[in-house]
Each structure stands twice: as C-alpha cells, then as structure tokens.
C-alpha distance (Angstrom), angle and dihedral (degrees) to the residues before:
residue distance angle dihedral
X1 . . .
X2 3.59 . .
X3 3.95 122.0 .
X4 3.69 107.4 -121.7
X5 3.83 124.9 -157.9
X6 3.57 102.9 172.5
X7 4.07 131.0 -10.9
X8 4.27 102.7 -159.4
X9 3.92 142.3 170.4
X10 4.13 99.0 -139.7
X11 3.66 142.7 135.3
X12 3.83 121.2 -88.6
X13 3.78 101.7 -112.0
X14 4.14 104.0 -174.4
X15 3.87 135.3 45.4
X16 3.59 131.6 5.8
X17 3.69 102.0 -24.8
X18 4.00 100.0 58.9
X19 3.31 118.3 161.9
X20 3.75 102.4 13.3
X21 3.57 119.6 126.5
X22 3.67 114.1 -126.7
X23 3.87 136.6 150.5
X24 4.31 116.6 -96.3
X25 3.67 118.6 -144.5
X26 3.94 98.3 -167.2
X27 4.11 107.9 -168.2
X28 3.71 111.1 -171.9
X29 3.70 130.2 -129.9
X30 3.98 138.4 63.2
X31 3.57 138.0 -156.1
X32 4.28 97.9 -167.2
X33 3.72 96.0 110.7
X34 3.76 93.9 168.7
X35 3.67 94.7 64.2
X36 3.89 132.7 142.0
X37 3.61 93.2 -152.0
X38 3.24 112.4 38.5
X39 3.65 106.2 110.8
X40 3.76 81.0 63.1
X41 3.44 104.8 37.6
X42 3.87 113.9 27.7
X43 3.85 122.4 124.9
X44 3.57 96.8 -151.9
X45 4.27 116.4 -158.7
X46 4.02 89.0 -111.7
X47 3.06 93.5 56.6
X48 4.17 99.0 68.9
X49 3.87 116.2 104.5
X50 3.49 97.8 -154.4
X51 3.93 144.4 -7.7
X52 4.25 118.2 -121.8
X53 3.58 134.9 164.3
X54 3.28 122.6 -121.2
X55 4.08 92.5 -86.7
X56 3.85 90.8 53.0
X57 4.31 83.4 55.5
X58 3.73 100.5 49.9
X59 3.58 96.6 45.3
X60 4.58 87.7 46.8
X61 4.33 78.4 51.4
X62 3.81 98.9 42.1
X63 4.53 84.2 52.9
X64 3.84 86.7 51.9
X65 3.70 95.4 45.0
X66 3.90 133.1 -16.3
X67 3.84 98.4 -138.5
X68 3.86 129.6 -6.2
X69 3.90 126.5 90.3
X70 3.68 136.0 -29.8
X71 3.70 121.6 -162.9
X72 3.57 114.5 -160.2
X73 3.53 110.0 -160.1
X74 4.37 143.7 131.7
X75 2.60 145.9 123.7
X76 3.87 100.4 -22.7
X77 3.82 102.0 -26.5
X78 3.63 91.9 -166.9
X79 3.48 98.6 64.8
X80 4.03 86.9 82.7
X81 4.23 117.3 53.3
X82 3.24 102.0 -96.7
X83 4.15 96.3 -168.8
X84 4.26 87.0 98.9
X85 4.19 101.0 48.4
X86 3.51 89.9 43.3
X87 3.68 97.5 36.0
X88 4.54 82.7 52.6
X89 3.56 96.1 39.0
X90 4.11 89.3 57.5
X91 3.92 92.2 46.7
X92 4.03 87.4 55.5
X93 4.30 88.6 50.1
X94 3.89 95.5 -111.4
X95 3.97 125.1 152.8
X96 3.35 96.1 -115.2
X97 4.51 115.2 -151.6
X98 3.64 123.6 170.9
X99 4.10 126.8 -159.4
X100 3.71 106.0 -152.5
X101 4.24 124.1 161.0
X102 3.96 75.6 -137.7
X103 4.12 92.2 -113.9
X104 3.67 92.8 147.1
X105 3.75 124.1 27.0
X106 4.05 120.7 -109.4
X107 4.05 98.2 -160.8
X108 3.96 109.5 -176.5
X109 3.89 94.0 5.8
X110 4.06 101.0 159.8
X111 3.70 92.9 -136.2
X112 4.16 128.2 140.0
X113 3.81 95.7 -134.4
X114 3.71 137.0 5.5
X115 3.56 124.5 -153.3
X116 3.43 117.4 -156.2
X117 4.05 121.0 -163.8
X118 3.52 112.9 169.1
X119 3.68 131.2 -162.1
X120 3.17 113.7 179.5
X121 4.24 127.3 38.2
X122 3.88 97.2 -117.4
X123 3.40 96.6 61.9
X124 3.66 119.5 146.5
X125 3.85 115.5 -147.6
X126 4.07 106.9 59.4
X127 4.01 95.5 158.2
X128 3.61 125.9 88.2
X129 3.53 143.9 76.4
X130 4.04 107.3 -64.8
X131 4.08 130.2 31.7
X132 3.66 102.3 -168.5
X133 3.77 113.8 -178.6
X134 4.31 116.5 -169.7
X135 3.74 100.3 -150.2
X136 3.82 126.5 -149.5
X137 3.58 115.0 -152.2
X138 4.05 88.0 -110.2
X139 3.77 82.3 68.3
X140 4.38 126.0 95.2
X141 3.32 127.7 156.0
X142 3.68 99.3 -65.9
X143 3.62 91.5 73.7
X144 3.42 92.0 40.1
X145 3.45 98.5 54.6
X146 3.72 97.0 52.3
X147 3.88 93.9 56.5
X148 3.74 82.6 56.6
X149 3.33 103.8 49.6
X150 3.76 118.6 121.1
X151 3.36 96.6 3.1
X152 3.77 137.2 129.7
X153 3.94 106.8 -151.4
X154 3.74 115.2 157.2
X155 3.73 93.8 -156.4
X156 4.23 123.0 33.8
X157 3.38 123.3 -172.8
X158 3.97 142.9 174.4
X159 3.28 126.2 -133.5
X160 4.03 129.1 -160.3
X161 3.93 110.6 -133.9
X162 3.83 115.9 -122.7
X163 3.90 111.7 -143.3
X164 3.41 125.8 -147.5
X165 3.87 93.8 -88.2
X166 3.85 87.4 49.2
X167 3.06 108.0 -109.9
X168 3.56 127.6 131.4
X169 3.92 138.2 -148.1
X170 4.43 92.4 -135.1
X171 3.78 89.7 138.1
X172 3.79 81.9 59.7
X173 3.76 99.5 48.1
X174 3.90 86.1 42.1
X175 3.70 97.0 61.3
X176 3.51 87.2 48.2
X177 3.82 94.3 55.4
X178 4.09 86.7 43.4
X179 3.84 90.8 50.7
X180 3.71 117.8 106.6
X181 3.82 87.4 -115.7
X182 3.76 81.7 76.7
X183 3.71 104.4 45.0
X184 3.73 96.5 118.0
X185 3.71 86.3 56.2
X186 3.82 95.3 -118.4
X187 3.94 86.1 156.9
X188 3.45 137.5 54.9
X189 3.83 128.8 -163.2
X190 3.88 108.6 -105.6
X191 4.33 113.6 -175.2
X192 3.58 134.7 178.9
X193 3.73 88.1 -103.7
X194 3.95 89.6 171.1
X195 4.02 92.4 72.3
X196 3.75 85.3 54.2
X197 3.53 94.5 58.8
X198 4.17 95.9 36.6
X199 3.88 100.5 -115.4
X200 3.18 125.3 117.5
C-alpha cells in the first residue's frame, strides 16, 4: 500500500520538462530530517488522504489521462519500494519519472527520467538524468559544488527557494548562474514556474 497525498493531471513546473503536461502521483511522507527546506516542502505521514496499491494508482492515472507521463514524486518517494508502481505503471505504457532527494539508491529502476534533488551532502544516488539543487541565499558555490561532486548528471539545475511568504531568492540563484564559476554553462536556471501561472 502506498500512502497517497494527492493523485493530479498538472503541468510540470521545474527542471527540464517545463511546461509539459503530465499526471503527479504525490505519496506523502519523508525521512530527510536534515533538510533546508523542509518547512516548505515536507510531505508529512498525516497528511495522506488515502492508502492504494499500486492497481488502485494506475487505474486514478489512466481516468486523468490514458497515456502520457507520470511523475512520481513527495515527499521522499523512496521511502516506499518502488519496484511494484513502477513495475504497473510500465505494463499500462506510461512514461514513467521519479523525483527523489537521492537518500536511498534506486539501482536498475526502469524509469524514463530521474530527478535527483538532494538535500543533504551524503546522499547516496548521484546518477540519473536531473541534479536539481533549491538554493537558500546562505548557499555559493562551495555548497554547490560538494552536492555535485562525483556525480554524472546530464542535466544540473538551480533552483531559488520559496519561503513561506513566497518569495523567492532568484536574483540570488541568478548571479550564481552569471558568475564566472558558470561560464561553461554547467547550470541552468530551474523555477517553480507552476506558482507563476497559479496551478498547482
């Protein structure tokens, strides 16, 4: 059974796929304690609706859309085994992505794209598809830097952090992106373009 906060037919708002519409399967819960946005961010447990199996899932995704992409995200997705949803969600012909902060390794996962958005520096999956960082303003490239080291991302972004209030630090991030440390344009700007256009 997988805790489910919210199954939705949206837009993907951040990283590489902006602007393409795809089905979110939101599962609540998250086990990074030691993370900078998780007054923000956090999927606590109370906060599921309802527990399904995988079945119960693929048949909410297949009434939002037949086909298409299904991002899998949270909270900390990861805290559940994966191996069945993603196993069910191939066998119906869906584009399967994942958003994980990387906490656990997923080795052999058959998903189309990972997103990985780490927290903290010891985290253990640094392969896939997408390293998204969310900045605070506290952040330069130091910290940036060692959440990419030894990894072998094909896409990197930064992301500004939206406070409670929401506002967000992008001049920040964007100076960062402008600096020299960036010249080879190892970085790309990622926002949380779905606030901007009032969906969620």
């Amino acid at each position: 059974m997988y805790p489910v906060t919210r199954i939705f037919r949206s837009f993907q708002g951040e990283g590489h796929f902006v602007g393409y519409p795809m089905t979110f399967v939101r599962l609540a819960g998250c086990s990074v304690r030691d993370c900078h946005i998780r007054a923000v961010c956090d999927e606590a447990p109370w906060k599921a609706t309802r527990s399904c199996t995988a079945d119960e899932i693929i048949a909410q995704c297949v009434q939002l859309a037949p086909t298409g992409i299904v991002c899998v995200t949270g909270g900390e997705p990861s805290d559940h085994d994966l191996t069945a949803l993603v196993d069910r969600l191939n066998s119906a012909r869906f584009r399967v992505h994942v958003e994980t902060s990387g906490i656990r390794a997923l080795p052999g996962l058959p998903v189309e794209w990972l997103t990985v958005s780490p927290k903290t520096p010891g985290y253990a999956h640094r392969t896939g598809n997408t390293l998204k960082l969310v900045v605070p303003s506290s952040w330069g490239w130091r910290e940036i830097d060692e959440l990419d080291r030894e990894t072998t991302f094909f896409h990197r972004y930064l992301q500004p952090l939206t406070d409670p209030t929401g506002a967000t630090n992008i001049s920040h991030v964007m100076n960062l992106l402008l600096d020299a440390r960036n010249s080879d344009g190892r970085w790309a700007l990622s926002t949380q373009a779905h606030k901007t256009w009032g969906i969620p």
